[in-house]
C-alpha positions in Angstrom: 114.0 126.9 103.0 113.6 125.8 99.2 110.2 125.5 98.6 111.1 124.1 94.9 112.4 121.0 96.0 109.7 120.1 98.7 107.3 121.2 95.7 108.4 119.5 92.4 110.1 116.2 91.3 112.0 114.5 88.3 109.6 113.4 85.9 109.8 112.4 82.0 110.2 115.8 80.0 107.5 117.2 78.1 106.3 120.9 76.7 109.6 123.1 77.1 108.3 126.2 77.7 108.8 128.2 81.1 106.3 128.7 83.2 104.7 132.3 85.1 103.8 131.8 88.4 100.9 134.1 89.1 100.9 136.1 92.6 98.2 133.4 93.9 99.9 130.4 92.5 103.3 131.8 93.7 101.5 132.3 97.4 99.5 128.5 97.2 103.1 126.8 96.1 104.8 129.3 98.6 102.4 127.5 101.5 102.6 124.6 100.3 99.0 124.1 99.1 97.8 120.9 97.5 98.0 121.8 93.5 96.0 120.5 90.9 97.1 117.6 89.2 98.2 119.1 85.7 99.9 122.0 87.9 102.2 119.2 89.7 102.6 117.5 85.8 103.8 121.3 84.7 106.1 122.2 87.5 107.7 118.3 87.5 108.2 118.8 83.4 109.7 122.2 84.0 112.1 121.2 86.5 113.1 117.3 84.3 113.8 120.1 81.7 116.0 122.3 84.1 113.3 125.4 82.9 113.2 128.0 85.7 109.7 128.6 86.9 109.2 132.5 86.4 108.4 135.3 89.0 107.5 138.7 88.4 108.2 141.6 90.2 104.9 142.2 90.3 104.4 139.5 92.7 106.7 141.0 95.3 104.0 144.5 94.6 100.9 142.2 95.4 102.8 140.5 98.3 103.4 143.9 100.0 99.9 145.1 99.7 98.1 141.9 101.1 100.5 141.9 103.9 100.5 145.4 105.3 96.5 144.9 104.4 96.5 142.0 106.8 95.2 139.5 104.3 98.2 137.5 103.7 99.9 136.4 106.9 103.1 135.3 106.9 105.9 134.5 109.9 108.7 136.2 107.3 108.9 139.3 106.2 108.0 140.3 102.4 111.2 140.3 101.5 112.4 137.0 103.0 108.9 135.7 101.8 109.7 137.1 98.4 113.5 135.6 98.5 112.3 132.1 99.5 110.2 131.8 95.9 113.1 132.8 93.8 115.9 130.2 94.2 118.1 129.9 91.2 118.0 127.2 89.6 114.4 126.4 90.4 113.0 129.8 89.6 113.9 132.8 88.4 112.9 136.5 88.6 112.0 137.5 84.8 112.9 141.4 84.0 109.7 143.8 83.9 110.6 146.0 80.7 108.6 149.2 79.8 107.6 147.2 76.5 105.3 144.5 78.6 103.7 147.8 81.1 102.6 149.2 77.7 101.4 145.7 76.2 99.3 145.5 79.1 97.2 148.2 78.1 96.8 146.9 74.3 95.9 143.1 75.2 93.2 141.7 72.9 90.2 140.4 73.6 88.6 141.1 76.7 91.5 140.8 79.5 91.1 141.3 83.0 90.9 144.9 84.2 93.5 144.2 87.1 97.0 145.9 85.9 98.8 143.3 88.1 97.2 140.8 86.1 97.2 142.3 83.2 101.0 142.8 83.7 101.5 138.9 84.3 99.1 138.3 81.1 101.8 140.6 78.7 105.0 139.1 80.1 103.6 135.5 79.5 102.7 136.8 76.1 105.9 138.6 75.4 108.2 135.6 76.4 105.9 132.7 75.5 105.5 131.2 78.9 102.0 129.5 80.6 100.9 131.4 83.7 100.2 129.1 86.4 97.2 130.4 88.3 93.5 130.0 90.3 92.5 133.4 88.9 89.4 132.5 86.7 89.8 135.6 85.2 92.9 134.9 83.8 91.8 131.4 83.0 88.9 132.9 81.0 91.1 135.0 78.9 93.4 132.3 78.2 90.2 130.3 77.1 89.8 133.0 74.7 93.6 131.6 73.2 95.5 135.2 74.1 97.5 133.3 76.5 98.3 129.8 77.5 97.7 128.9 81.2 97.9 125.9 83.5 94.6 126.1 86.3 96.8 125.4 89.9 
């Protein structure tokens, strides 16, 4: 299954920046959720552009845990879940360095206590991207201009 096809069209480029799917975006487009308008805009400019939409490893991390938690169910495993996002040339799975795990404890501002999150935060800052996401925390720290982010 490609979920990036069923998920995002051809549409008149725009920003050419990549975007960072957080774990809940990642999950809502994974399910095939009903995204908010701008999100759809985003994901359609990112894919006119031929711009990979970026997954952490992080991601497969929170995955795992929901799953063998029972709060994320899935008919695939985590791993075939976790394959189905990342689909060259749709998306890509971005390297997680030792320089972003130690940016994530020297954000500024006030970012969200999470580490997952905070880990998403640094390597969106690090490369530049948007992080797609529902979290309002990460929405509020992007509204304090740390990092840019698309609501979902």
């Amino acid at each position: 299954m490609n979920i990036w096809t069923e998920n995002t069209g051809r549409t008149p480029a725009g920003m050419s920046r990549n975007i960072l799917l957080d774990t809940c975006a990642a999950m809502w487009i994974a399910d095939g959720a009903r995204l908010e308008p701008e999100a759809v805009q985003a994901l359609n400019e990112s894919a006119a552009q031929r711009l990979p939409v970026m997954i952490s490893p992080i991601t497969a991390l929170e995955v795992g845990r929901l799953v063998s938690r029972g709060r994320y169910p899935t008919t695939m495993t985590v791993k075939g879940w976790f394959d189905s996002l990342v689909v060259p040339p749709y998306s890509a799975l971005i390297e997680l360095t030792s320089n972003v795990l130690i940016d994530s404890s020297f954000m500024p501002g006030t970012p969200p206590n999470d580490p997952a999150d905070r880990i998403i935060i640094a390597t969106a800052r690090e490369h530049g991207y948007r992080i797609m996401t529902r979290d309002r925390k990460i929405l509020d720290y992007a509204e304090q201009g740390h990092v840019q982010a698309i609501a979902c």
